[in-house]
N, C-alpha and C positions, 0 to 999 in steps of 0.2 A: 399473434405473439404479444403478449405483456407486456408494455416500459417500465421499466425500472428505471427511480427516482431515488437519489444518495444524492444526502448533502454532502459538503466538502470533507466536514469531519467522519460522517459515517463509510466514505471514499477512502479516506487517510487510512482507517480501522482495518477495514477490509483488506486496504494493501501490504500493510505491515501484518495481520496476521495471516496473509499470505507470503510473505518470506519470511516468517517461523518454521510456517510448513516447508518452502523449500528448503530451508536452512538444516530441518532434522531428516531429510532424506539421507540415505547411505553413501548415497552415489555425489563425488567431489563436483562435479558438471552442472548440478541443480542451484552451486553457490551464485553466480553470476546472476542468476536468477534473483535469487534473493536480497542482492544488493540491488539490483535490479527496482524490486519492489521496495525494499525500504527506501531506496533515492527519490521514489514515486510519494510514498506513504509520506516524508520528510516533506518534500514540495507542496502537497495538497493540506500540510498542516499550518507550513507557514501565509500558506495564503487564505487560510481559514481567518489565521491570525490577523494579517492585515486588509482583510473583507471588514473585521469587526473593530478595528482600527478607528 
């Protein structure tokens, strides 16, 4: 099996454009989710931020 290596920002990206996708699903149940991911994608940007601080 492969590691995969994401730096903080490429992490951030990733999370947030996974709760887009959950957020255009049909189904109301996939929202949590995708606050979910954005609380994540948020967190992983501001310490991107203060890494570079």
């Amino acid at each position: 099996m492969e590691n995969l290596k994401l730096t903080l920002l490429e992490n951030a990206h990733d999370f947030m454009k996974s709760a887009v996708e959950e957020a255009e699903k049909d189904d109301k149940r996939y929202w949590k989710y995708a606050i979910l991911n954005l609380s994540i994608g948020l967190e992983l940007l501001m310490q991107n931020v203060l890494k570079n601080f």
